[in-house]
N, C-alpha and C positions, 0 to 999 in steps of 0.2 A: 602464391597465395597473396592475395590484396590482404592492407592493412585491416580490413576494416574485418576481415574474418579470422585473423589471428586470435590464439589463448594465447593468455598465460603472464605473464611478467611484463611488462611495461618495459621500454626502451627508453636510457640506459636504466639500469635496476641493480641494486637501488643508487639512485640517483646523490651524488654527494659534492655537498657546498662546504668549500674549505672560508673559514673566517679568521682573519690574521689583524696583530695591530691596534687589536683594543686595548683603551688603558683604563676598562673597566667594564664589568657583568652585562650581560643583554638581557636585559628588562622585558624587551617586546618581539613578536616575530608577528609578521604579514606573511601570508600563503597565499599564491597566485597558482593557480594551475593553467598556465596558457597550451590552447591547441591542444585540447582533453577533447576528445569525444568515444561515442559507446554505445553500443545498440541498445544495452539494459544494465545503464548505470545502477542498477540495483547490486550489480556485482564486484563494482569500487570497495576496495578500502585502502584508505591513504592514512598513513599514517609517517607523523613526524617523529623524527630517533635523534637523542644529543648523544654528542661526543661520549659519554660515559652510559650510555646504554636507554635514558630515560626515554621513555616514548610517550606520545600522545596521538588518540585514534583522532585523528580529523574529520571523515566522512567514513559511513560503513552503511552499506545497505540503504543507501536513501537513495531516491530517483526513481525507482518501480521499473517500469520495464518502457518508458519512452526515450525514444533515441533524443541522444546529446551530441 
């Protein structure tokens, strides 16, 4: 099966960024999605999880049905 016709979970999933070293709270986060594409980005949802569970929906349902 080619990528581009795969379901289901994104590779790796879910994807995890270890952060060490700080000597104090993170204020800010940038989100890049490099080498995303999807025949109907309408079926995205990305969503960002901290260490203690909190999440935030980044994109859901936005793009319609034009390839990305």
């Amino acid at each position: 099966m080619s990528p581009s016709s795969q379901a289901g979970a994104a590779t790796p999933y879910p994807s995890t960024i270890e952060v060490s070293g700080l000597s104090s709270s993170i204020v800010s986060v940038a989100v890049r999605l490099n080498r995303l594409s999807h025949t109907f980005p309408d079926d995205l949802d990305i969503v960002l999880v901290g260490p203690s569970g909190q999440a935030i929906m980044l994109m859901s349902d936005a793009g319609g049905a034009t390839s990305i």
